[in-house]
C-alpha positions in Angstrom: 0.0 0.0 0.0 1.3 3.2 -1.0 1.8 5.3 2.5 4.6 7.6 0.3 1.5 8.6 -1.6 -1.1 8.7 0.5 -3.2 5.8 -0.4 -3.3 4.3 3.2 -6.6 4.5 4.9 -6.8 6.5 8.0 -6.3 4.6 11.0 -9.5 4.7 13.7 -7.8 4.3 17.4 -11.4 4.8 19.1 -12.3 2.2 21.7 -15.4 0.4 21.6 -18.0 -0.6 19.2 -18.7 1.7 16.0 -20.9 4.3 16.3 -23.0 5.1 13.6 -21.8 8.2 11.2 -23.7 10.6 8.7 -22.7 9.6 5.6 -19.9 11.7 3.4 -20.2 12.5 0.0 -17.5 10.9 -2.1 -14.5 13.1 -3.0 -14.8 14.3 -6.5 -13.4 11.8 -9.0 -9.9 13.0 -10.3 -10.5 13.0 -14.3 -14.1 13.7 -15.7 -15.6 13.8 -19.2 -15.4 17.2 -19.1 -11.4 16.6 -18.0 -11.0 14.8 -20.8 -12.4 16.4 -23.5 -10.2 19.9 -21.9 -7.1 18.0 -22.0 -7.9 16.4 -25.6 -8.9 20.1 -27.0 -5.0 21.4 -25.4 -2.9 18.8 -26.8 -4.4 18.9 -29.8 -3.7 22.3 -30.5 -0.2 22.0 -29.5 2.9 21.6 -32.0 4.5 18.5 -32.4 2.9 15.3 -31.6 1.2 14.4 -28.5 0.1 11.9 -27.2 -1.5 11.1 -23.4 -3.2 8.3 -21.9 -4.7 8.6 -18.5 -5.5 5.1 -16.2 -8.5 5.2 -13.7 -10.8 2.6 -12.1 -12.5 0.5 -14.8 -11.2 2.7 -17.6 -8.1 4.1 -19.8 -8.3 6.7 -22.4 -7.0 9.3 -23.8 -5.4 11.2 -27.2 -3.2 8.7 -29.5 -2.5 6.7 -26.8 -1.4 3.8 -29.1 0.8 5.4 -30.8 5.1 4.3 -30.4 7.7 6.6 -29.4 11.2 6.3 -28.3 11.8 5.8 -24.5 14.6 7.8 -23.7 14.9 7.6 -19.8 11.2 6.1 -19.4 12.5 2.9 -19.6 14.3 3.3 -16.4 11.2 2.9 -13.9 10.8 0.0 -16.5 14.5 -1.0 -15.3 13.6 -0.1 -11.6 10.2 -2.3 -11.7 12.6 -5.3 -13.5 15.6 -5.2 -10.8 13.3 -5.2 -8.0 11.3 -8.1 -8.8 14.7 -10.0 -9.4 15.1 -9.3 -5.8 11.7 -10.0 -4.8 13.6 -13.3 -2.3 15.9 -11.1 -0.6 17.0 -7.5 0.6 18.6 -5.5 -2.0 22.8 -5.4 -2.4 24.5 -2.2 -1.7 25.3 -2.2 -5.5 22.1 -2.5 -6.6 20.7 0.0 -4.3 23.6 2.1 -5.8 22.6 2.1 -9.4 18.8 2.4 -8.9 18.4 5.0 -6.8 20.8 7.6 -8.8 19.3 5.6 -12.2 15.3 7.0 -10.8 16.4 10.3 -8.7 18.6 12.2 -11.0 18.6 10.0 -14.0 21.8 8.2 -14.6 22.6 6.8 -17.6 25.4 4.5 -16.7 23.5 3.5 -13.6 20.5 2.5 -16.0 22.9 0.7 -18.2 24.1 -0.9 -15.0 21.0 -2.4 -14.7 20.2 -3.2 -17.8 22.8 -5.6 -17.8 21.6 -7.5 -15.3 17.9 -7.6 -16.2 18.6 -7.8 -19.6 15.7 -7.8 -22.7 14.0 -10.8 -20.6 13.5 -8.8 -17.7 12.3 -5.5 -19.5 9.5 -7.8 -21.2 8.5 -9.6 -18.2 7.6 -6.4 -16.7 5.5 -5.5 -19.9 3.8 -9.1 -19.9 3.1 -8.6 -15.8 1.7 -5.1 -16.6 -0.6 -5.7 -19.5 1.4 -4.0 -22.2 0.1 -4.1 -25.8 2.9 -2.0 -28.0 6.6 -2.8 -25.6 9.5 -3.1 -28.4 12.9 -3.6 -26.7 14.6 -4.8 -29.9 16.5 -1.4 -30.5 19.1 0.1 -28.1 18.0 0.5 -24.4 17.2 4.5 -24.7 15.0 3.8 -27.8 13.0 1.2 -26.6 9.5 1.5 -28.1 6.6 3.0 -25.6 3.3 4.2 -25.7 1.1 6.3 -23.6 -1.5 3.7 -22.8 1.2 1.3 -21.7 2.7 3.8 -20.0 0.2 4.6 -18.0 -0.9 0.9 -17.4 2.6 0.2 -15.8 2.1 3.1 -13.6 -1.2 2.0 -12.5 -0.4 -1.4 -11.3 3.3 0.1 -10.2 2.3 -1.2 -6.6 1.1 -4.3 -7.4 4.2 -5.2 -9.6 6.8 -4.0 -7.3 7.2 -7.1 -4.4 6.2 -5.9 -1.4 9.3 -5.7 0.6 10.5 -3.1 -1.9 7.6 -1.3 -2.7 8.4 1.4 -0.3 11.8 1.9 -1.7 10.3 2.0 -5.2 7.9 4.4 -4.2 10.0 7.0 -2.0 12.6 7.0 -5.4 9.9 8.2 -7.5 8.3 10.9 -5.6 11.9 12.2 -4.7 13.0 12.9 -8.0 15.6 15.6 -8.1 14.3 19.4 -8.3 15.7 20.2 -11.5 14.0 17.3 -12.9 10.4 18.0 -11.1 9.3 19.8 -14.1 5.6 18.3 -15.5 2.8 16.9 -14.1 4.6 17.3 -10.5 4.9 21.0 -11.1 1.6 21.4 -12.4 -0.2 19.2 -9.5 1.8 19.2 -5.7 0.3 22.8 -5.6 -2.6 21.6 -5.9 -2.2 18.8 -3.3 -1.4 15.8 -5.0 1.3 13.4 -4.1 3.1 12.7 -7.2 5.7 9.7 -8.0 7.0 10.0 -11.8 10.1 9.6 -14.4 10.3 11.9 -17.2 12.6 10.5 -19.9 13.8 13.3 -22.8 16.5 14.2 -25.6 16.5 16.6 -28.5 13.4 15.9 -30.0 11.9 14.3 -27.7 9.9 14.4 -24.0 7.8 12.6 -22.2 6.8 12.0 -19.0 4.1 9.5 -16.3 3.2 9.3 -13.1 1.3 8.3 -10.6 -0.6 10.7 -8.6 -3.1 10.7 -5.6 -5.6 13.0 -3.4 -8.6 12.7 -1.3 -8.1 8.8 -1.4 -8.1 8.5 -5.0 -5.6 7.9 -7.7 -4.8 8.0 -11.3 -1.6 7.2 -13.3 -1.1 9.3 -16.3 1.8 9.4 -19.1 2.3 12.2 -21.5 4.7 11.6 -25.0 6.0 14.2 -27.1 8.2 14.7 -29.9 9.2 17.4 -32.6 8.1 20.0 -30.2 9.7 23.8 -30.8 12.0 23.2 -27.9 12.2 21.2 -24.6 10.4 24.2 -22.3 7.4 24.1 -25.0 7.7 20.2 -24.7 7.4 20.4 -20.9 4.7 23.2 -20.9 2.4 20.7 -23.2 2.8 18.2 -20.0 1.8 20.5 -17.5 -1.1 22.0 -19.4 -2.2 17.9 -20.2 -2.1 17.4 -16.9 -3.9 20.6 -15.4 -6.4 19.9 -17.4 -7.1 16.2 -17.5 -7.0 16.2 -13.5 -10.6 17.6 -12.6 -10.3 19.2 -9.4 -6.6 20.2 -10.6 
């Protein structure tokens, strides 16, 4: 259960049997139809190609959410997911610990590659099999590895599930510590708001992208946003933001 995001139900210390309670209205749901069709309308209209899928209970959608693009550091919560079930017997080494958390936090390459050797192609694709992808393509290099939103967003979804339990904190705590300069996004454009927020963003000329996990009021939603030929990396990163403003309802 996700404490680091604050998907743990409150805790009731009262002695005694339960008394009887007015009922609450439900929190508003995070992404609506009218969410949607916002977020939809501002990607759109943006240049370069864009594509978002966003994960809910009972239901994924989204704008080109099919469509392939090229990892670039996305695949590393892929990596992260892969090494940790490895592990899923025993404690982590120091030297594993070593790789992933600078590989997640600050977005090493050499730690990633690190990893990657150790997981190997098999371990990438397990991950996608154990997380319902539909479009994974690790036949290129490890940077290009072929993504898409949907599946994206459907790793991020089951992210606690996938992770073994002994780990999942340490999973969880790398994501939503991503370094500052790196925070740029969905987390920018939601912690204001009060959402807790675990993510990798993955990008090079040409190309950003970007999914997460993010909770409030008890509910949750994984999203993934993928861009390329944007006009530069800041207009890139302001399409992400504005995605996710806009697909979060009560964002």
């Amino acid at each position: 259960m996700a404490v680091a995001l604050g998907l743990a139900p409150a805790a009731d210390g009262a002695a005694g049997p339960a008394r009887p309670r007015a009922a609450e209205p439900d929190p508003p749901a995070l992404v609506t139809e009218a969410s949607l069709r916002r977020a939809r309308a501002w990607a759109a209209r943006r240049a370069g190609r864009v594509a978002f899928a966003v994960r809910v209970p009972g239901r994924l959608s989204g704008l080109r959410s099919d469509e392939a693009f090229p990892s670039a550091s996305l695949v590393k919560a892929m990596l992260l997911v892969a090494a940790l079930r490895e592990a899923r017997g025993r404690p982590l080494r120091r030297a594993e610990r070593a790789d992933l958390a600078p590989m997640v936090r600050r977005s090493d390459n050499d730690a990633a590659r690190r990893v990657a050797a150790r997981v190997g192609d098999g371990g990438l694709l397990a991950v996608g099999r154990a997380a319902g992808m539909r479009g994974l393509d690790v036949s290129g290099p490890l940077f290009d590895t072929r993504v898409t939103a949907a599946d994206q967003a459907r790793l991020f979804w089951r992210l606690e599930r996938l992770v073994p339990r002994r780990h999942r904190g340490f999973a969880l705590a790398l994501l939503a510590t991503v370094v500052a300069r790196q925070s740029w996004g969905v987390p920018r454009a939601l912690r204001p708001r009060g959402y807790a927020v675990a993510f990798k963003g993955g990008w090079r000329r040409g190309l950003v992208g970007q999914v997460a996990l993010v909770a409030r009021d008890g509910r949750r939603a994984a999203l993934a946003v993928l861009t390329s030929g944007a006009p530069s990396t800041a207009y890139a990163v302001a399409t992400i933001e504005g995605v996710a403003r806009r697909v979060m309802s009560s964002g």
